[in-house]
SEVEX-445437 format. One record per atom (N, C-alpha, C, O): residue number from 0; residue in one letter; atom name; x, y, z. Coordinates in Angstrom, 3 decimals. Example, Ala and Ser with C-alpha at 12.3 -4.5 7.8 and 13.67 -1.06 7.14 Angstrom:
(0 "A" "N" (13.190 -5.690 7.800));
(0 "A" "CA" (12.300 -4.500 7.800));
(0 "A" "C" (13.200 -3.300 7.800));
(0 "A" "O" (14.236 -3.319 8.465));
(1 "S" "N" (12.850 -2.250 7.080));
(1 "S" "CA" (13.670 -1.060 7.140));
(1 "S" "C" (12.900 0.030 7.870));
(1 "S" "O" (13.409 1.138 8.039));
//
This chain:
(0 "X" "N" (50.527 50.565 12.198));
(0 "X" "CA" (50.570 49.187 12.668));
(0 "X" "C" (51.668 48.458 11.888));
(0 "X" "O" (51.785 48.734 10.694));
(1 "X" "N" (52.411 47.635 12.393));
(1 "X" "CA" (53.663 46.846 11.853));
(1 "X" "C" (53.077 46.200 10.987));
(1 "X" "O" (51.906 45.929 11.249));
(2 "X" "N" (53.688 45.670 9.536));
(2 "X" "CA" (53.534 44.289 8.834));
(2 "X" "C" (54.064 43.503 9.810));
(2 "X" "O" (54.905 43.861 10.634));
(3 "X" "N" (53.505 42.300 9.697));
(3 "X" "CA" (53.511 41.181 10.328));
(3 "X" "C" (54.015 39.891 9.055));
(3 "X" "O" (53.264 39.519 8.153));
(4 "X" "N" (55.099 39.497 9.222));
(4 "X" "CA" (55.162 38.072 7.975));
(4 "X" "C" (54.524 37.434 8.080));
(4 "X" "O" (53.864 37.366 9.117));
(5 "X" "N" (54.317 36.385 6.790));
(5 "X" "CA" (53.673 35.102 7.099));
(5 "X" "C" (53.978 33.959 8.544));
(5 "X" "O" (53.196 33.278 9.207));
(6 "X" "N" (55.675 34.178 8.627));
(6 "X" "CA" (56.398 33.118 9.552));
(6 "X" "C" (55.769 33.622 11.129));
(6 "X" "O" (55.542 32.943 12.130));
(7 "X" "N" (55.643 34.733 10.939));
(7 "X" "CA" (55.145 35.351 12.186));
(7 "X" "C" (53.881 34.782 12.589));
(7 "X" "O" (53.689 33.967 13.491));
(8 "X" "N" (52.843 35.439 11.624));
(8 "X" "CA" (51.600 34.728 11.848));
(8 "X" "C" (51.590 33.030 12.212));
(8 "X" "O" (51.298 32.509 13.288));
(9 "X" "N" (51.943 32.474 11.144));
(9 "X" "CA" (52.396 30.914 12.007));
(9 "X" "C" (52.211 30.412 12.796));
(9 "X" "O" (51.333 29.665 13.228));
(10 "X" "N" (53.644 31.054 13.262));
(10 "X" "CA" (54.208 31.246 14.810));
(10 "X" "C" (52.785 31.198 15.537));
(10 "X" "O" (52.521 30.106 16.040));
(11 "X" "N" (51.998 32.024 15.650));
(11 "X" "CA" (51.492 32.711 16.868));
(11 "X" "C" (49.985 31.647 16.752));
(11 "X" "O" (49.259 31.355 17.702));
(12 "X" "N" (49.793 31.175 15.196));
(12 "X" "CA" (48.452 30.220 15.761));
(12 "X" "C" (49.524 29.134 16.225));
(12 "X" "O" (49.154 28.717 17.322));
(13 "X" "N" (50.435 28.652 15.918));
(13 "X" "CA" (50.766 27.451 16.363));
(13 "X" "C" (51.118 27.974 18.332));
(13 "X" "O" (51.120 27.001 19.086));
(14 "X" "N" (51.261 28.744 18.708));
(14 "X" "CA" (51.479 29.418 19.976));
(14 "X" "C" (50.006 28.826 20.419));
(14 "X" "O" (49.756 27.918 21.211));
(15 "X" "N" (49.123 29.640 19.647));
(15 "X" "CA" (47.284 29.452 20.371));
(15 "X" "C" (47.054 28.144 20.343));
(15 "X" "O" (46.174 27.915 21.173));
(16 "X" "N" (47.530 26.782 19.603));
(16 "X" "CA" (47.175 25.885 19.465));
(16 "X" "C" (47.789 25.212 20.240));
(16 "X" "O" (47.211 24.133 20.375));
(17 "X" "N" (48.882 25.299 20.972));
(17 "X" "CA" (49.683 24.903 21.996));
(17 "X" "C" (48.822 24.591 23.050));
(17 "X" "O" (49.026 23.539 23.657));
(18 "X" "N" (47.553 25.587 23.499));
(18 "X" "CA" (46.642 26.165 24.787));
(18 "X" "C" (46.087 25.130 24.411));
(18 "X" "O" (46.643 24.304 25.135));
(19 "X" "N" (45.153 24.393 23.590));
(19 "X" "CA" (44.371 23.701 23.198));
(19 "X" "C" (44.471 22.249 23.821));
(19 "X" "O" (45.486 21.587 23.606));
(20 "X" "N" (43.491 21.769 24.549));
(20 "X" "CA" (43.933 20.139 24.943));
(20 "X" "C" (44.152 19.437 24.178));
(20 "X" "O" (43.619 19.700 23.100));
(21 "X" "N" (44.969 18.243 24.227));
(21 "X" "CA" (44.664 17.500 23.296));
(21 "X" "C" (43.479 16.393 22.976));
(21 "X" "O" (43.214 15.992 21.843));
(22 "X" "N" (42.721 15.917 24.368));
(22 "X" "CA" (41.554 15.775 23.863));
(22 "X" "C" (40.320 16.477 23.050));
(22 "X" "O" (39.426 15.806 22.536));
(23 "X" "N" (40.380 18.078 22.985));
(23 "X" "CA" (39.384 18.619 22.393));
(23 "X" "C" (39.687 18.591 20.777));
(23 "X" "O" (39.028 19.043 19.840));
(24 "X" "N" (40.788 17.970 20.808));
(24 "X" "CA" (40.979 17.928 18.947));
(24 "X" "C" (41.020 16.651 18.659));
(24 "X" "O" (40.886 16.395 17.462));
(25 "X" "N" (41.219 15.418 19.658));
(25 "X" "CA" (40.799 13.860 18.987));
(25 "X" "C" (39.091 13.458 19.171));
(25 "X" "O" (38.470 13.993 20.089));
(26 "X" "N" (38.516 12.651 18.396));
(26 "X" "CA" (37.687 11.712 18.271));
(26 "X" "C" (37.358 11.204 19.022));
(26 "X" "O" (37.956 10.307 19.615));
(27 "X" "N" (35.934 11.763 19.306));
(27 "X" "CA" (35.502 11.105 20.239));
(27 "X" "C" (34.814 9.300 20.266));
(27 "X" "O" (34.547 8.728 19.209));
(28 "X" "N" (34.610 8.597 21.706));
(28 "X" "CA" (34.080 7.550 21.369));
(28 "X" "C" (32.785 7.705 21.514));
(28 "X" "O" (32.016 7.283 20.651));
(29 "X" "N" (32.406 8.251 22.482));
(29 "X" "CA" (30.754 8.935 22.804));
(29 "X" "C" (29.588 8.401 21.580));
(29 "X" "O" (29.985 8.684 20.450));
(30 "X" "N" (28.500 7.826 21.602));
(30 "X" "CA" (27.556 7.594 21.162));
(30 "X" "C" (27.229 6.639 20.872));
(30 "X" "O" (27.650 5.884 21.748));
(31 "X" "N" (26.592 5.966 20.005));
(31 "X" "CA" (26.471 4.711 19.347));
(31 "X" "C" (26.800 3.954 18.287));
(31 "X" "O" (26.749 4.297 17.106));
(32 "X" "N" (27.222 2.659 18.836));
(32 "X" "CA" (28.486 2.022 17.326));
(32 "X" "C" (27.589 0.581 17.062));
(32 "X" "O" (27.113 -0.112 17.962));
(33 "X" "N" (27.490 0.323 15.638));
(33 "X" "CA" (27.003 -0.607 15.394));
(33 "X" "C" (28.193 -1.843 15.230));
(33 "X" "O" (29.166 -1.578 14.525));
(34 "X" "N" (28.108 -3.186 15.883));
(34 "X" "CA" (29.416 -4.292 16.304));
(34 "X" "C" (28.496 -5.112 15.204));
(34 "X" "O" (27.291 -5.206 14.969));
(35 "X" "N" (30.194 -5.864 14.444));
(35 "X" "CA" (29.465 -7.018 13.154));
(35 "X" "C" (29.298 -7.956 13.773));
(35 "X" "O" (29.883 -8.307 14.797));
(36 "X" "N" (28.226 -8.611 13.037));
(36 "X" "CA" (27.615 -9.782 13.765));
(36 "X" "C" (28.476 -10.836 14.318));
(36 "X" "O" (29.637 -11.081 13.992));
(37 "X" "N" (27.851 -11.343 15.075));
(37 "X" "CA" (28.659 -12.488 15.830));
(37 "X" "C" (28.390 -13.813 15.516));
(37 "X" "O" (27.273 -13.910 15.009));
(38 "X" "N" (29.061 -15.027 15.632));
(38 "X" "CA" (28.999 -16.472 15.229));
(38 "X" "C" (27.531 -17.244 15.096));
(38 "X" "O" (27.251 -18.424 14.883));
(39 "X" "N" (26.710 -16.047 15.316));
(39 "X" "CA" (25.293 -16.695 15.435));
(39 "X" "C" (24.382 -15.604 14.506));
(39 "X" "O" (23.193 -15.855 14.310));
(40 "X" "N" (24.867 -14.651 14.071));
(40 "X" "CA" (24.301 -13.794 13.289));
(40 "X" "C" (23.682 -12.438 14.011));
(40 "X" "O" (22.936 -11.555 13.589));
(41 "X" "N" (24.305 -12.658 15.250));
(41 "X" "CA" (23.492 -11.149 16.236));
(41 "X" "C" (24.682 -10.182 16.230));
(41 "X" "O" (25.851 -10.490 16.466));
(42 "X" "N" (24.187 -8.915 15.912));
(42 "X" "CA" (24.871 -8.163 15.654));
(42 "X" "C" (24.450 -6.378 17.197));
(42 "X" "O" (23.251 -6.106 17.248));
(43 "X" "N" (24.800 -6.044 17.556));
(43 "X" "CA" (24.632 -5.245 18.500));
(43 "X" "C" (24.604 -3.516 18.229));
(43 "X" "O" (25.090 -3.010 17.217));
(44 "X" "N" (23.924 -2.708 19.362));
(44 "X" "CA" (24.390 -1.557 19.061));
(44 "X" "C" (24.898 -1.243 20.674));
(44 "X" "O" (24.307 -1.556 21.708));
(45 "X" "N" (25.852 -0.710 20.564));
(45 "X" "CA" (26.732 -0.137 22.200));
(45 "X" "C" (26.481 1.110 22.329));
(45 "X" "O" (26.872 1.840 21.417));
(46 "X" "N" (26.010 1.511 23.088));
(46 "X" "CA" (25.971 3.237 23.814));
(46 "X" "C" (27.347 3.447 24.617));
(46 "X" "O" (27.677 2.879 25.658));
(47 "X" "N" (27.748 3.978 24.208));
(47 "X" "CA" (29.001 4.774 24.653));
(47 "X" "C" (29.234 5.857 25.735));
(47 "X" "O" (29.042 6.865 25.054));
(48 "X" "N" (29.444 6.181 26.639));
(48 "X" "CA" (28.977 7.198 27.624));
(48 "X" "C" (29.708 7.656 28.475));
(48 "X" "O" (30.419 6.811 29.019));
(49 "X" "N" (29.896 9.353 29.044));
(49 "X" "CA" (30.361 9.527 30.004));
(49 "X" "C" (30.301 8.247 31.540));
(49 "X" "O" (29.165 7.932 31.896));
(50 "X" "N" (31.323 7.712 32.205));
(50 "X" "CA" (30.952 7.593 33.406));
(50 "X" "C" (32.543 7.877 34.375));
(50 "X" "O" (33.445 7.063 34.573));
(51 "X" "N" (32.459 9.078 34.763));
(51 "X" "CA" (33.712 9.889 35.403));
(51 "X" "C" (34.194 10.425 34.769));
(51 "X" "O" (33.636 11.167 33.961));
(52 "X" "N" (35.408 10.278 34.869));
(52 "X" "CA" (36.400 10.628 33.890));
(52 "X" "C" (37.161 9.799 32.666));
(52 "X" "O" (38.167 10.045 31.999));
(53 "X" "N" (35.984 8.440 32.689));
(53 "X" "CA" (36.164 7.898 31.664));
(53 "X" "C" (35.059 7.831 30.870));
(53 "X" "O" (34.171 8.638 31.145));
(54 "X" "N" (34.793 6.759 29.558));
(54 "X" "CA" (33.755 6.158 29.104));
(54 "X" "C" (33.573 4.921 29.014));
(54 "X" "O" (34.377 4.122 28.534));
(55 "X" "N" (32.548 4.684 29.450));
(55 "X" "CA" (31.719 3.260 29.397));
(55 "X" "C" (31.125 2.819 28.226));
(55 "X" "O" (30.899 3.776 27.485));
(56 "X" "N" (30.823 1.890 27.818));
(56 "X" "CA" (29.672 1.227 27.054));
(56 "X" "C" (29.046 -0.528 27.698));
(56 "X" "O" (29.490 -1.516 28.282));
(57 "X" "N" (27.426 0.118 26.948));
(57 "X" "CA" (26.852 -0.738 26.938));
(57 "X" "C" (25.999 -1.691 25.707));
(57 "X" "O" (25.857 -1.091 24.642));
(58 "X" "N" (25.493 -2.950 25.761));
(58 "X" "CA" (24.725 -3.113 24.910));
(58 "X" "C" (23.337 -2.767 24.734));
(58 "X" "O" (22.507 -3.543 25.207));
(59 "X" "N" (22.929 -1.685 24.107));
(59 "X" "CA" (21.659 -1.437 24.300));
(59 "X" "C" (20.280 -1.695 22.975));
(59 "X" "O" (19.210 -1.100 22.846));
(60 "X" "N" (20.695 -2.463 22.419));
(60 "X" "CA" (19.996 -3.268 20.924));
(60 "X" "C" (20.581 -4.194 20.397));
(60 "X" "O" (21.484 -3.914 19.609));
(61 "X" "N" (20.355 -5.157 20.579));
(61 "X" "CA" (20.632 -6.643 19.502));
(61 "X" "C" (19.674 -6.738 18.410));
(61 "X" "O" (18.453 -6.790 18.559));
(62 "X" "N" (20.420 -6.762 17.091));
(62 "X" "CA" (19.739 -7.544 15.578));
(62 "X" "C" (20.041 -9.092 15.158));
(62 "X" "O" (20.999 -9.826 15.400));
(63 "X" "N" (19.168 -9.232 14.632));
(63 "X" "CA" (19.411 -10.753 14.293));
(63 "X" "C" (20.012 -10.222 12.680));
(63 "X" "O" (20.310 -9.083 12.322));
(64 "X" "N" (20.058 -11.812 11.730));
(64 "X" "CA" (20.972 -11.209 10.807));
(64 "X" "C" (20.215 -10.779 9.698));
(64 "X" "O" (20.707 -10.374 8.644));
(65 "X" "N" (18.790 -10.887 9.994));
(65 "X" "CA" (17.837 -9.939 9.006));
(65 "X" "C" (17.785 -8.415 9.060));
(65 "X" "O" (17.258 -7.619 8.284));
(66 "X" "N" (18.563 -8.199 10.331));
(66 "X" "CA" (18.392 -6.366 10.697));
(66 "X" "C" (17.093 -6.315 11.818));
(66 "X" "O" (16.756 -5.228 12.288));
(67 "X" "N" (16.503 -7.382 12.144));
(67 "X" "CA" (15.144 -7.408 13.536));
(67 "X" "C" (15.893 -7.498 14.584));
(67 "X" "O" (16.714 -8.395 14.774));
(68 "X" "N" (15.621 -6.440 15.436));
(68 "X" "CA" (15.208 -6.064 16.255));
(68 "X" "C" (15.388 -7.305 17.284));
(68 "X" "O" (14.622 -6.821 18.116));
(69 "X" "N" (15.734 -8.341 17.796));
(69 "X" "CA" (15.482 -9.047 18.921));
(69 "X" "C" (15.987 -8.741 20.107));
(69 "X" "O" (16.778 -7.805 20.223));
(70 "X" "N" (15.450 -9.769 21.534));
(70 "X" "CA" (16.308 -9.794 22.961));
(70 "X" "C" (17.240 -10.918 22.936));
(70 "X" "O" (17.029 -12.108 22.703));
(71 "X" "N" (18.310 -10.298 23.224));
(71 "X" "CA" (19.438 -11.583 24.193));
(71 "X" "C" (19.556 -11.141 25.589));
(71 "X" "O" (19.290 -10.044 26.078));
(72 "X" "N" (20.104 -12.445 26.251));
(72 "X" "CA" (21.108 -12.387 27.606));
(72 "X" "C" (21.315 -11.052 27.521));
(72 "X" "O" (20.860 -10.322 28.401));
(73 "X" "N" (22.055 -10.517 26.417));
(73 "X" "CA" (23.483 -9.801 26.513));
(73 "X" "C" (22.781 -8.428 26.675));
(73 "X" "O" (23.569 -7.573 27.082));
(74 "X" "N" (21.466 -7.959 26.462));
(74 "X" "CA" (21.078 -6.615 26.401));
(74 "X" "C" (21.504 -5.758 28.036));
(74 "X" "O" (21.034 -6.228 29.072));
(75 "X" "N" (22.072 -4.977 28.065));
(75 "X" "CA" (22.537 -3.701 29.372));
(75 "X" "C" (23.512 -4.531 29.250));
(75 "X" "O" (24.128 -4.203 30.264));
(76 "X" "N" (24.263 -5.534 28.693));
(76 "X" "CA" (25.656 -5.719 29.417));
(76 "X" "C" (26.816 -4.607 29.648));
(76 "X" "O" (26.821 -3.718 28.796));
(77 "X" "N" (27.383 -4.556 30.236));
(77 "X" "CA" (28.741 -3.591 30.246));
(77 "X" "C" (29.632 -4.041 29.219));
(77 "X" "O" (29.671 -5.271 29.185));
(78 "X" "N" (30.323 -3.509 28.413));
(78 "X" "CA" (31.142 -4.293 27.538));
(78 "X" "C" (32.503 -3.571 27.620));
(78 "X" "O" (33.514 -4.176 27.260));
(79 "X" "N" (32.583 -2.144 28.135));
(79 "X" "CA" (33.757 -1.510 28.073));
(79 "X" "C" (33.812 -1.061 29.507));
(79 "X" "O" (33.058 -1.530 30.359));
(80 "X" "N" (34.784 -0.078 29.775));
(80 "X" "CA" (34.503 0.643 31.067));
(80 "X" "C" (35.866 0.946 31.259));
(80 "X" "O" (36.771 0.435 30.598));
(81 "X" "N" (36.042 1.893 32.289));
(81 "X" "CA" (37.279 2.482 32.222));
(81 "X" "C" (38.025 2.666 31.443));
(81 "X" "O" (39.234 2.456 31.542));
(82 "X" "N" (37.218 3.261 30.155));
(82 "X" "CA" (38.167 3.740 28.746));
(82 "X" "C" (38.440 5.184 29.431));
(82 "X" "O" (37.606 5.799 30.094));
(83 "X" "N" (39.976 5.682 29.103));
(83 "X" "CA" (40.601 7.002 28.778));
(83 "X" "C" (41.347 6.955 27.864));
(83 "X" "O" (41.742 5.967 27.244));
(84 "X" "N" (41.668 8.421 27.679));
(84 "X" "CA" (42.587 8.671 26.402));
(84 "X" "C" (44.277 8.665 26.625));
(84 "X" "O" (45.126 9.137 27.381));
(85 "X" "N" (44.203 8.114 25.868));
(85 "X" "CA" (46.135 7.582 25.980));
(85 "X" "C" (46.688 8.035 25.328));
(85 "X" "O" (47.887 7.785 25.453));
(86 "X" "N" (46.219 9.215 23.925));
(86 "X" "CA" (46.931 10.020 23.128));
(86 "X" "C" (46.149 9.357 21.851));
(86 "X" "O" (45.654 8.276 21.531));
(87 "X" "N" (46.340 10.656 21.323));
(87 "X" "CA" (46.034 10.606 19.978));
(87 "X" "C" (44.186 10.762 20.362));
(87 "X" "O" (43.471 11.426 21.113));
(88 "X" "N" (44.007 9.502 19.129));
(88 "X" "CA" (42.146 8.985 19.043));
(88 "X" "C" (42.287 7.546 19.652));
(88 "X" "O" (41.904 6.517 19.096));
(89 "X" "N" (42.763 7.613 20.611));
(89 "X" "CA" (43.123 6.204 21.261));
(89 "X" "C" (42.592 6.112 23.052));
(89 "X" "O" (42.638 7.155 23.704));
(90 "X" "N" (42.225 5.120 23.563));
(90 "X" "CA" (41.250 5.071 24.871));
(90 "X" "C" (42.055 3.615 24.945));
(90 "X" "O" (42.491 2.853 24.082));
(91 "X" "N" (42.042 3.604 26.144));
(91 "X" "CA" (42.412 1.984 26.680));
(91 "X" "C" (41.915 1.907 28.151));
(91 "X" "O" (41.892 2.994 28.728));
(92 "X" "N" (41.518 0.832 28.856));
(92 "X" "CA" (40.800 0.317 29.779));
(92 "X" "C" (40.377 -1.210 29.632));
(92 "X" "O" (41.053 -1.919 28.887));
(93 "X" "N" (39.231 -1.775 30.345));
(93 "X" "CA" (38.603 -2.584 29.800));
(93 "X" "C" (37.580 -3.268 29.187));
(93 "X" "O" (36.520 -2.679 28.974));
(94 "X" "N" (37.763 -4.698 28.791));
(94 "X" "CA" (36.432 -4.826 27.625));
(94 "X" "C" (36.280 -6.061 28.128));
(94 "X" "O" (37.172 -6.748 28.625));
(95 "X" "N" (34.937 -6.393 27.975));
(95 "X" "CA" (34.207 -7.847 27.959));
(95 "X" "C" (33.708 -8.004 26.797));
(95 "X" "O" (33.062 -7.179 26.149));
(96 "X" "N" (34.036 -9.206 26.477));
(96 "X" "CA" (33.470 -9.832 25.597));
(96 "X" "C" (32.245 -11.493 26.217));
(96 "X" "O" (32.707 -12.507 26.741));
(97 "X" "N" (30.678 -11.236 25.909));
(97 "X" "CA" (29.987 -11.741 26.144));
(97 "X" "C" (30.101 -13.491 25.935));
(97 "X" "O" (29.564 -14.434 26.516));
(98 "X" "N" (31.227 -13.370 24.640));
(98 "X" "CA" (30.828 -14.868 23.807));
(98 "X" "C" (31.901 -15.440 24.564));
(98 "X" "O" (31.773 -16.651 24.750));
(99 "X" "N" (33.084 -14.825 25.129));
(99 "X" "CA" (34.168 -15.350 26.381));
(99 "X" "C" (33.471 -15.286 27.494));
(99 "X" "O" (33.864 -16.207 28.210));
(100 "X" "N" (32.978 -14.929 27.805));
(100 "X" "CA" (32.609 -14.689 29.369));
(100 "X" "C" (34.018 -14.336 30.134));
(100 "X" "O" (34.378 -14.774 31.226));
(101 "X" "N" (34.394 -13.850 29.674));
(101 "X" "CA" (35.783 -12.706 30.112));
(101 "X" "C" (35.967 -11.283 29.806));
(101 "X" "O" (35.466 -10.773 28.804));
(102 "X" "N" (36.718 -10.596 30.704));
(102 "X" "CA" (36.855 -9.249 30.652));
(102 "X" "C" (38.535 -9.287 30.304));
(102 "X" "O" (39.065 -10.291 30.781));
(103 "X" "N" (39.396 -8.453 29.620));
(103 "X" "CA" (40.443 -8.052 28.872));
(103 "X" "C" (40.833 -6.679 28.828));
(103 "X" "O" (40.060 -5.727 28.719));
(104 "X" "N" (42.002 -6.635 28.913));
(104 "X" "CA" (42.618 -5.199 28.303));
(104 "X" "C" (42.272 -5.072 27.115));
(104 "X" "O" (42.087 -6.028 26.362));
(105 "X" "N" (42.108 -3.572 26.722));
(105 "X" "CA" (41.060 -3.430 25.974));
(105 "X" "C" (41.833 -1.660 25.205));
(105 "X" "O" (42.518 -0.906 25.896));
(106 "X" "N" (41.543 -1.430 23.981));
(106 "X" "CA" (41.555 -0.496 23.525));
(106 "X" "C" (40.455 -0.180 22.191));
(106 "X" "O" (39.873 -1.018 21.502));
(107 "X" "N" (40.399 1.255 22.098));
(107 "X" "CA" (39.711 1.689 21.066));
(107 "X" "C" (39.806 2.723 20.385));
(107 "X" "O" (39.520 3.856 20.771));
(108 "X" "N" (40.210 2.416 19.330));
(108 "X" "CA" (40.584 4.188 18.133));
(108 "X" "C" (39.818 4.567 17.499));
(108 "X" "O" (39.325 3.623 16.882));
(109 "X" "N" (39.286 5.652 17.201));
(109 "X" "CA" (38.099 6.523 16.614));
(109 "X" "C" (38.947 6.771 15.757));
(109 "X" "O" (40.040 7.315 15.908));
(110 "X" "N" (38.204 6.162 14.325));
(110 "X" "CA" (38.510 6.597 13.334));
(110 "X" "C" (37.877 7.550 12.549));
(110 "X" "O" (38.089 7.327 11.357));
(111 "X" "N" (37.047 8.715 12.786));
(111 "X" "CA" (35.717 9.251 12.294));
(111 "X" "C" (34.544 8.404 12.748));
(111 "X" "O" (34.260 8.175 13.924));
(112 "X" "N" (33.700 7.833 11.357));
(112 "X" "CA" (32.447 6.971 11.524));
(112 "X" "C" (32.866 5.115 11.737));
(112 "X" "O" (32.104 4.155 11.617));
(113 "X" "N" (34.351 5.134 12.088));
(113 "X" "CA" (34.520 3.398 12.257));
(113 "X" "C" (35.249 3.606 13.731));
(113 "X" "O" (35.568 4.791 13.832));
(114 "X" "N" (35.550 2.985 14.688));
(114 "X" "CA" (36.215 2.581 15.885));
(114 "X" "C" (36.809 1.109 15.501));
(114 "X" "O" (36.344 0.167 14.859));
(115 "X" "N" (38.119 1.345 16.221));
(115 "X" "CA" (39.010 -0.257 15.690));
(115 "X" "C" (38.764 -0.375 17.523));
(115 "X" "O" (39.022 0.474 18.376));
(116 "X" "N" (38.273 -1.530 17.658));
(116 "X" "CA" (38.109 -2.030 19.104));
(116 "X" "C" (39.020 -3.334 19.270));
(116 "X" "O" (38.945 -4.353 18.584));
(117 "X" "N" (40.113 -3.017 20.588));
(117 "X" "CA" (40.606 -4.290 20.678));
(117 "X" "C" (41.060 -4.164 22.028));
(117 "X" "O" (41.377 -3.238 22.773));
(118 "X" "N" (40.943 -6.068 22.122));
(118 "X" "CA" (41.555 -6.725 23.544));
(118 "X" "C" (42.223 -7.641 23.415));
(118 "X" "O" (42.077 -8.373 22.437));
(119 "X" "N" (43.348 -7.926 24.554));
(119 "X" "CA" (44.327 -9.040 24.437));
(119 "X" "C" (44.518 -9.766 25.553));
(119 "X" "O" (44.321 -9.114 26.579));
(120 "X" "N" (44.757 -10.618 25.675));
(120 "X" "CA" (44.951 -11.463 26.556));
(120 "X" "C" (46.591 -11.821 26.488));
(120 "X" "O" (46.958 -12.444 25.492));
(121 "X" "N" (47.400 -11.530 27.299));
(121 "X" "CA" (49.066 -11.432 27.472));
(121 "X" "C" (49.152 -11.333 25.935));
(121 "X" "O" (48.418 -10.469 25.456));
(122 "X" "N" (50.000 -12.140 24.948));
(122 "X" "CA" (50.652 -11.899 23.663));
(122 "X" "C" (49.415 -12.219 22.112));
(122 "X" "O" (49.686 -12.239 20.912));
(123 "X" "N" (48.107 -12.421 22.804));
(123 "X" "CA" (47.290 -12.631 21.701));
(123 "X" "C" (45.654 -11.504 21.718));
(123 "X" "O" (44.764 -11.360 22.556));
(124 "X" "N" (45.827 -11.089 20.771));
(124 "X" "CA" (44.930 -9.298 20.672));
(124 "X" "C" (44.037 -10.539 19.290));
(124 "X" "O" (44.265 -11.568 18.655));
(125 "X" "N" (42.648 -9.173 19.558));
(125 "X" "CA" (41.764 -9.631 18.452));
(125 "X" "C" (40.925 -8.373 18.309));
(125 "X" "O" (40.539 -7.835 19.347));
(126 "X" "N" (40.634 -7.895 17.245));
(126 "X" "CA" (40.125 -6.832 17.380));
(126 "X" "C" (38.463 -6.726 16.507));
(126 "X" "O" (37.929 -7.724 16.023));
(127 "X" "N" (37.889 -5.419 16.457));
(127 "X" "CA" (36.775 -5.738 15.333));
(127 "X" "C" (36.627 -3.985 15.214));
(127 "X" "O" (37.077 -3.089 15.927));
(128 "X" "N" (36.043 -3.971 14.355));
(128 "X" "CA" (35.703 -2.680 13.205));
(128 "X" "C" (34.636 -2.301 13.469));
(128 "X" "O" (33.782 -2.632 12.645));
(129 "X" "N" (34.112 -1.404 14.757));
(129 "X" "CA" (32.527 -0.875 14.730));
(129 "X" "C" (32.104 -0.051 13.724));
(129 "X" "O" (32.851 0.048 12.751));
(130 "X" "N" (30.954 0.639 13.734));
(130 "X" "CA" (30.677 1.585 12.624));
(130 "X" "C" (29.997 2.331 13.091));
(130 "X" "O" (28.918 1.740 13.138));
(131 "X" "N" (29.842 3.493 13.587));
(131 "X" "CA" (29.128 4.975 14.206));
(131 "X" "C" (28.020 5.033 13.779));
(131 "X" "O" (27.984 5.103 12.550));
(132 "X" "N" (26.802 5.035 14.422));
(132 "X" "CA" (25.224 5.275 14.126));
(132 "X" "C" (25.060 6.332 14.375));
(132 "X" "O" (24.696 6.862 13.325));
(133 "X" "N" (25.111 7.403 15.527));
(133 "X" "CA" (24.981 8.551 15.507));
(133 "X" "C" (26.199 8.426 16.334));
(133 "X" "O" (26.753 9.434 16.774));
//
């Protein structure tokens, strides 16, 4: 059997890694993200979810700012939807935000256990820092 070099070997995973999508090696958004509280002290958890060939989220738990458990308005809202991947750990589509009563272009980067979530409205973006529950 031939020696094979190191440069060779290389070569040939970087060849196999070529095959590889590039979604199966970024970050997913899938599951549940805990959102910092809002101007009133309610803080949310979003379910994240297949719907097509994108992902959705919803609100599916509001806390008050003791960590209880309460109901708002806002519980099943839609808050994202038509997220895909645009490269990298990056998804863009759109987002509602409840406390606007508007929907926005919208993006979101998986950072591991944080997501940077943001929307803009023509030249002004605002973003927020979720944090991964499961």
């Amino acid at each position: 059997m031939p020696v094979r070099s190191p440069l060779f070997r290389f070569s040939a995973v970087l060849a196999a890694a070529a095959f590889i999508p590039l979604t199966a090696l970024a970050e997913t958004p899938l599951g549940t993200w805990a959102t910092p509280p809002d101007n009133k002290g309610i803080s949310a958890h979003i379910e994240a979810h297949p719907c097509g060939e994108a992902t959705c989220g919803v609100i599916a738990r509001t806390y008050d700012s003791e960590g209880r458990e309460v109901e708002t308005p806002n519980l099943g809202v839609q808050v994202f939807w038509d997220m895909k991947p645009v490269g990298g750990d990056t998804w863009a589509g759109r987002a509602f935000v409840p406390a606007h009563k508007r929907s926005y272009q919208g993006t979101m980067q998986v950072q591991g256990n944080r997501m940077v979530v943001r929307g803009c409205l023509g030249p002004v973006c605002q973003s927020q820092i979720w944090r991964r529950v499961n």
